[in-house]
C-alpha positions in Angstrom: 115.2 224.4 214.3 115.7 220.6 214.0 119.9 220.8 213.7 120.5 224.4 214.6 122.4 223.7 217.6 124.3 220.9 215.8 125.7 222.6 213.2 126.2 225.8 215.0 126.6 225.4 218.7 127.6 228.4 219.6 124.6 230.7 217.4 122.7 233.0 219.6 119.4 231.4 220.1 117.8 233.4 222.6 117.6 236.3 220.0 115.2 233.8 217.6 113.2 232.1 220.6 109.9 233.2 219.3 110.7 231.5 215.3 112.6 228.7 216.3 109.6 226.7 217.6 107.6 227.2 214.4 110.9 226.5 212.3 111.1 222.7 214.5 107.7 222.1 214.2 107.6 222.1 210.6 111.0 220.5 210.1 112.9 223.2 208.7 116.7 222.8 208.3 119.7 225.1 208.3 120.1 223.9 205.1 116.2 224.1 204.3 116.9 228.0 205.1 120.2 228.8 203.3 118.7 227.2 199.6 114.9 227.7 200.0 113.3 231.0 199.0 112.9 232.8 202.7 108.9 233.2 200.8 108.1 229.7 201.1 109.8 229.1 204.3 107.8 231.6 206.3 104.9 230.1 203.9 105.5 226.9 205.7 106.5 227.6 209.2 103.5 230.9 209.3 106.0 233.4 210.4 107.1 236.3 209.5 109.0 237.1 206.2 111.4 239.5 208.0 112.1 237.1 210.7 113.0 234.8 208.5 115.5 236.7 206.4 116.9 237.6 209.6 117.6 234.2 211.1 119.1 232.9 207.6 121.1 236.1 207.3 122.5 235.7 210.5 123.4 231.5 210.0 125.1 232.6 207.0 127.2 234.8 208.8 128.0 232.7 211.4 128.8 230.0 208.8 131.4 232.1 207.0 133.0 233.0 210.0 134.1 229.9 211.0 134.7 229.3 207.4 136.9 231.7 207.2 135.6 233.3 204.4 134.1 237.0 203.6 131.1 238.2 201.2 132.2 241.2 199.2 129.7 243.1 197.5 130.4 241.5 193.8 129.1 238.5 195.6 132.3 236.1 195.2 133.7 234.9 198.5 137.3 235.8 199.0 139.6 233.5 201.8 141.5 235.8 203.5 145.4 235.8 203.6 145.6 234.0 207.1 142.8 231.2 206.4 143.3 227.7 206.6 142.1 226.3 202.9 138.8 224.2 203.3 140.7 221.3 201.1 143.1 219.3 202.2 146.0 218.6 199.1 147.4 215.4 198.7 150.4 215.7 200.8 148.3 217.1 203.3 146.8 214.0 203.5 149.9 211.3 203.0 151.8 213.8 206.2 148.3 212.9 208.5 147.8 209.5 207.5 147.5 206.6 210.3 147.4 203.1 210.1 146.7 201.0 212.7 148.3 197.4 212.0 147.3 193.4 212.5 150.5 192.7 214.1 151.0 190.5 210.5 153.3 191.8 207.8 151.2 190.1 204.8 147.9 190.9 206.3 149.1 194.4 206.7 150.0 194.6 203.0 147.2 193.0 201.5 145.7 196.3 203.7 148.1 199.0 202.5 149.5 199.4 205.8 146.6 198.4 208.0 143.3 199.9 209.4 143.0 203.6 208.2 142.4 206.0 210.8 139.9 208.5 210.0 137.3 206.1 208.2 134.8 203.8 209.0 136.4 200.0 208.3 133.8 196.8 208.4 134.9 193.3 209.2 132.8 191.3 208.0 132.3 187.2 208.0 130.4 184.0 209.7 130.6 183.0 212.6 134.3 181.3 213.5 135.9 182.9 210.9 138.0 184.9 212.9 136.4 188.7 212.9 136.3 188.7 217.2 139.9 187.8 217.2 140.9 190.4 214.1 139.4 193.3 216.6 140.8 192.1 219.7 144.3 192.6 218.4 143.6 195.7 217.0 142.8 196.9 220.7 146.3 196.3 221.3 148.4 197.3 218.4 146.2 200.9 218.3 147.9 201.7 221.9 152.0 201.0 220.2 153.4 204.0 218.8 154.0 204.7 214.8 154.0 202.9 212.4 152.1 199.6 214.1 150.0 202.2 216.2 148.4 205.5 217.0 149.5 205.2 221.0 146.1 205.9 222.1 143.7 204.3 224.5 140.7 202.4 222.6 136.9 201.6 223.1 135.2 198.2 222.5 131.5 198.6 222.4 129.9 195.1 221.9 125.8 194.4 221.2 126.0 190.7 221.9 128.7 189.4 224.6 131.1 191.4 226.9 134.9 192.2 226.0 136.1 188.5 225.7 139.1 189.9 228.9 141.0 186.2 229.3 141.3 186.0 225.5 142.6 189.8 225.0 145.3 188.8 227.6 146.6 185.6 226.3 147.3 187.9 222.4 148.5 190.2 224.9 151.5 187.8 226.5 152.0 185.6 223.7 152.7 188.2 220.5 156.2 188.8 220.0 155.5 192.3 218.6 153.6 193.1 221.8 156.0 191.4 223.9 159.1 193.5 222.2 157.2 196.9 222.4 158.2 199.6 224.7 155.7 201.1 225.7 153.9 198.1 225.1 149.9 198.1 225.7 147.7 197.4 228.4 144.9 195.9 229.0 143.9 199.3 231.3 144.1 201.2 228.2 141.2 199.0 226.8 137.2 200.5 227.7 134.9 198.5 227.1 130.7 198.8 227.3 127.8 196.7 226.4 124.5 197.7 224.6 121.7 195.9 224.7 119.3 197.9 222.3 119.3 200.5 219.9 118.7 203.3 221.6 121.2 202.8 224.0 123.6 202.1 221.5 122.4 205.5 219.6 123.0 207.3 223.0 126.5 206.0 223.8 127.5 206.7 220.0 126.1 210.1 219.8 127.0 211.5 223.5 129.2 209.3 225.6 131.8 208.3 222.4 132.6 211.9 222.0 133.1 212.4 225.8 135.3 209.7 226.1 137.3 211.1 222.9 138.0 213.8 224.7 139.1 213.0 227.9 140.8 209.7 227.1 142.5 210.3 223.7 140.6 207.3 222.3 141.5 207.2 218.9 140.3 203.6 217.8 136.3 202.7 218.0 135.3 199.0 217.8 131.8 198.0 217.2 131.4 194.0 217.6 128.3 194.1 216.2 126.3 196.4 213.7 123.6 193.9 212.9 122.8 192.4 216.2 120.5 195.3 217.4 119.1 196.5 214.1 118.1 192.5 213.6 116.7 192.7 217.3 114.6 195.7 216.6 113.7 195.1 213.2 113.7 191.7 213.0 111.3 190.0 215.4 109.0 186.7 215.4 105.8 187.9 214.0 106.5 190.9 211.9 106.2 190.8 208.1 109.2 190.6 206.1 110.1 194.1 205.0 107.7 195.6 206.7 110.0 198.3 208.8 112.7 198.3 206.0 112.1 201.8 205.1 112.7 202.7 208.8 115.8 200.8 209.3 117.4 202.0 206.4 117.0 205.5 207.7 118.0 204.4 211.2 121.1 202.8 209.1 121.7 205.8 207.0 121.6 208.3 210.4 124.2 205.6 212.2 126.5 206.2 209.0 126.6 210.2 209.4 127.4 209.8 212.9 130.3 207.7 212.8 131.6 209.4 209.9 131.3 212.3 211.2 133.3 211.6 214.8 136.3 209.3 212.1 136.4 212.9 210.5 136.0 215.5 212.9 138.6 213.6 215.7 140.6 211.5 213.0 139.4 208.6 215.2 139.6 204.5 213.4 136.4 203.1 213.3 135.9 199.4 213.1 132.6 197.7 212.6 132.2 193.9 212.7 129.2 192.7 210.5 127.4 189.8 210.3 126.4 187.5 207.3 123.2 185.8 205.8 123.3 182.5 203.4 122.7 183.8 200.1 120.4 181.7 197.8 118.0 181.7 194.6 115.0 180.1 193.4 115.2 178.2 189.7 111.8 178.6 188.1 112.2 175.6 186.3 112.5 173.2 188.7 110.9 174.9 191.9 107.0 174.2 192.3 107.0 177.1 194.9 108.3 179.9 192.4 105.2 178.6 189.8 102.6 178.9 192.7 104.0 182.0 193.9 103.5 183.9 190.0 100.4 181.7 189.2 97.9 184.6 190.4 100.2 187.5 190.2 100.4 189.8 187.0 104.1 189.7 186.9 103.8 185.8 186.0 101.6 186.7 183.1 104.3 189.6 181.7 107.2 187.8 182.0 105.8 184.1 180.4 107.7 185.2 176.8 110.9 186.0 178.7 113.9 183.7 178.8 115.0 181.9 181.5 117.8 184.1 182.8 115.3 186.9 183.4 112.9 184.6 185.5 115.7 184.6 188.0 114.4 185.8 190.9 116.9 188.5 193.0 117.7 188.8 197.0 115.7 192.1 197.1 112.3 189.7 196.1 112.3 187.6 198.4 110.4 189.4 201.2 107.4 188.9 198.7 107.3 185.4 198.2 107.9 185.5 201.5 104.7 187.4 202.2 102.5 184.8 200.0 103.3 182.9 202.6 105.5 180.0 201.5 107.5 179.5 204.6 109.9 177.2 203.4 111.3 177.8 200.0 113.2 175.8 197.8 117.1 176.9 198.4 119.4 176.2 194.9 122.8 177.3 194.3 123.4 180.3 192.8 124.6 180.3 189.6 126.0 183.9 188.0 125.4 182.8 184.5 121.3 182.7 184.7 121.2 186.0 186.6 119.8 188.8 185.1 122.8 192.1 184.9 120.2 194.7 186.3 119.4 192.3 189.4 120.9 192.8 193.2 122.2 189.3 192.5 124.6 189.8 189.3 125.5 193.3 190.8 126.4 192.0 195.1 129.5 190.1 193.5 131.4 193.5 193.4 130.6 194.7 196.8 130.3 191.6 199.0 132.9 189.6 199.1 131.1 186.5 197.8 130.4 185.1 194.8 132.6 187.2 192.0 134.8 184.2 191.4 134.6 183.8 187.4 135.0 180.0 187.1 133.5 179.0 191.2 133.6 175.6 192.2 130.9 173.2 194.1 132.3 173.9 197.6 132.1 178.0 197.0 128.7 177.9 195.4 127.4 176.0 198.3 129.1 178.9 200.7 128.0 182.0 199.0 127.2 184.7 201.8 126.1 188.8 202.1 126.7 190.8 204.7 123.7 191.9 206.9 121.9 195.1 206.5 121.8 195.2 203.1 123.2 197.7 200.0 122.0 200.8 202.6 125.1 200.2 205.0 127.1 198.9 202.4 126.9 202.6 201.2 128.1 203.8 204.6 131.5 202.2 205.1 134.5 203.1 203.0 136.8 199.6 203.6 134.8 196.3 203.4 137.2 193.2 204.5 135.5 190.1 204.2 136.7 186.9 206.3 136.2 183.9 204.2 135.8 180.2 206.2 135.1 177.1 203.8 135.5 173.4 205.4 138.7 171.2 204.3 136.7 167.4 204.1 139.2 164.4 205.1 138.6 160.6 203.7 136.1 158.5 204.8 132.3 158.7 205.2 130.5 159.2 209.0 126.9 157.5 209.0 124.3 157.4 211.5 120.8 156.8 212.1 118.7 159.4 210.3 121.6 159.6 207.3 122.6 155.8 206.1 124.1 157.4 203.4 126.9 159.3 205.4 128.3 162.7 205.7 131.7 163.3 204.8 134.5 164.0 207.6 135.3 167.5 208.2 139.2 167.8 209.2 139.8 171.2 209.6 138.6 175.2 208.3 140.7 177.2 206.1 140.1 181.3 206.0 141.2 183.4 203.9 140.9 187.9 204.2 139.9 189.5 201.5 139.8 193.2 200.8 136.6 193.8 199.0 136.8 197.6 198.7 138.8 200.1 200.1 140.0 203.9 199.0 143.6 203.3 200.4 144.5 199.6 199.2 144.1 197.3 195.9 141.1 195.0 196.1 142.0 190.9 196.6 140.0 189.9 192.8 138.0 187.6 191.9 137.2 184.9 194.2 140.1 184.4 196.4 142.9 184.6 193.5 144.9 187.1 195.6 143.5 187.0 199.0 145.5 186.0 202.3 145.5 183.0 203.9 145.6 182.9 207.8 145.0 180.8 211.0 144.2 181.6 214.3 146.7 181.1 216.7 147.1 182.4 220.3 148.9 185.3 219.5 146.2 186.3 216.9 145.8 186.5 213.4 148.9 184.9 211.7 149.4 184.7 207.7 149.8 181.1 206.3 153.8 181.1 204.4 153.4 179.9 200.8 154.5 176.6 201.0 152.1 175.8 203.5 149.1 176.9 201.4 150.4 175.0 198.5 150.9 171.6 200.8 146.9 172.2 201.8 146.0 172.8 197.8 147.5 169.6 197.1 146.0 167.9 199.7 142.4 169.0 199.3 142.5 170.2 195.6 138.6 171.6 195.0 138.9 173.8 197.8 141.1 176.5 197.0 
């Protein structure tokens, strides 16, 4: 069978050798087995009916067992005296709960505590915002004891570049709560890997993580990135747009189960950096490609009589205008107001970490982003923390050759964290009403003080 030897390990195959080929072949399941009639599975797999109660009487058994359960005649399964209760209570769950911190007091309590361990957690952001250096200190802070830590050894798998060493060891001698620990971390207690593709990424994940687990006592899982090799696979020059969607949402769907899975079953933290894509709409009314791209098409013929907030045209359409092939389309800002409720882009304001702000200004219209991989991973994770960057613009203008007009000066970035979603903390709000401030110094992540966020509002009013 296709997960026999997953779900049970231990189940005595040899005694099923001659019905466990047919049950593969035709993609039978242990759970295809335990809810179908045993009729139509031996229907479908051309085996014997007996066989097949057989097998399926004997999976059950062995399921109950480890369950600690019994079948009494009247059919209602009893736990015994001595079992362990298959739910956990509540103060089951507060006495196990682990948090693994930033080494920053507010970043820690806009996070209830920290990173949860137990639970898949995804950092997401663009690039210079900050997510490398957010992971990089967790490396360190897992290995201190309670409350910062979990003191555990960690693993750092990376898709793109190595485990940036000379930077982890600069956070390492320069944070004061590192430097005051005892024991205080290492960077021996650190393993790192590289993948290069997806399947060796699916075969460290599914075989070597669990090893490693094991024999080390890792207990916090970094991967830095989730997008780079599903874009790399998925993505490539010369494929049409959408065209292996429905595969990589499987792929993304079967990567989710597996990481839960190992948080759950070895109450390990799992961290996921994410990447980010520019978010942007198409406004019928003033974009000739939108009327050339519903000239010939039925839809433009339904939808003449509709108003203009329904001709809004969502994220998850885009791969078709795509496909008529108008390579360049006309990018506008994104405005919440002219957006349909039942479209992706009304609804990715609650789940992204962009655009929700009720009242949003030029600067975070023009810097409206979603994270890669779409609503299918989004699905997948349970805490989404979004790293917001948005440019701080000094006085004076900067011209040159191809732009008389000028471009304004940038001074500096500010970022802000935000907790989108999470089952264990409150969620930031709209825009970045109640999200936290930070910079990144040498010793990591550090949270901006009050006074100094209000000296930068008042400075550069339009950007907060």
């Amino acid at each position: 069978m296709t997960d026999l030897t997953a779900v049970l390990p231990d189940f005595p195959t040899q005694r099923y050798a001659r019905l466990l080929p047919s049950l593969e072949k035709n993609q039978i399941t242990v759970a295809d087995l335990l809810t179908l009639d045993c009729v139509e599975v031996a229907k479908r797999a051309q085996v014997p009916l007996l066989d097949v109660k057989r097998l399926a009487s004997a999976i059950l058994e062995d399921l109950q067992g480890i369950l600690d359960v019994n079948r009494p005649e009247a059919g209602i399964n009893i736990p015994r005296n001595d079992a362990q209760p298959l739910r956990r209570s509540g103060n089951d769950i507060l006495k196990s709960w682990s948090i693994i911190s930033t080494l920053d007091d507010d970043l820690d309590r806009a996070l209830g505590g920290g990173i949860p361990v137990g639970y898949i957690t995804e950092i997401t952001g663009e690039s210079g915002a900050g997510k490398t250096q957010f992971l990089l200190t967790l490396l360190l802070s897992a290995q201190l004891p309670s409350p910062l830590g979990v003191s555990c050894n960690t693993l750092y798998i990376s898709t793109e570049n190595a485990l940036p060493v000379t930077r982890l060891a600069q956070i390492l001698r320069t944070n004061p709560k590192l430097i005051c620990a005892n024991p205080g971390p290492s960077l021996d207690s650190v393993m790192s890997i590289v993948t290069p593709d997806l399947e060796s990424q699916d075969h460290i994940i599914r075989f070597q993580v669990p090893v490693a687990i094991r024999q080390n006592g890792v207990r916090l899982i970094i991967l830095d990135s989730v997008a780079a090799n599903y874009r790399a696979e998925f993505e490539r020059p010369g494929q049409k747009n959408g065209a292996n969607m429905a595969q990589r949402s499987s792929e993304l769907v079967k990567l989710g189960q597996l990481l839960r899975s190992i948080a759950r079953e070895h109450d390990v933290a799992i961290v996921v950096a994410n990447q980010v894509a520019d978010r942007f709409s198409l406004d019928e009314r003033n974009s000739p490609v939108f009327n050339r791209a519903t000239q010939s098409s039925p839809l433009a013929k339904r939808i003449k009589g509709m108003p203009s907030s329904s001709l809004a045209v969502p994220m998850s359409n885009m791969s078709a205008i795509v496909e008529l092939g108008l390579s360049d389309p006309i990018s506008v800002p994104f405005d919440p107001s002219n957006t349909d409720h039942m479209y992706l882009d009304h609804q990715q304001r609650w789940f992204t970490g962009w655009g929700d702000d009720q009242h949003p200004s030029h600067v975070s219209l023009q810097n409206l982003k979603t994270p890669s991989l779409g609503l299918i991973w989004t699905t997948q994770v349970a805490c989404r923390i979004a790293l917001v960057k948005r440019p701080v613009y000094g006085p004076g203008i900067v011209a040159d050759d191809k732009n008389e007009k000028g471009e304004p000066v940038l001074r500096m970035w500010r970022r802000w964290m935000k907790v989108v979603f999470a089952p264990h903390a409150k969620s930031s709000g709209p825009g970045l009403r109640d999200a936290v401030e930070y910079e990144i110094k040498g010793e990591g992540l550090r949270a901006k003080v009050k006074e100094e966020c209000t000296a930068d509002d008042s400075e550069v009013g339009v950007w907060s």
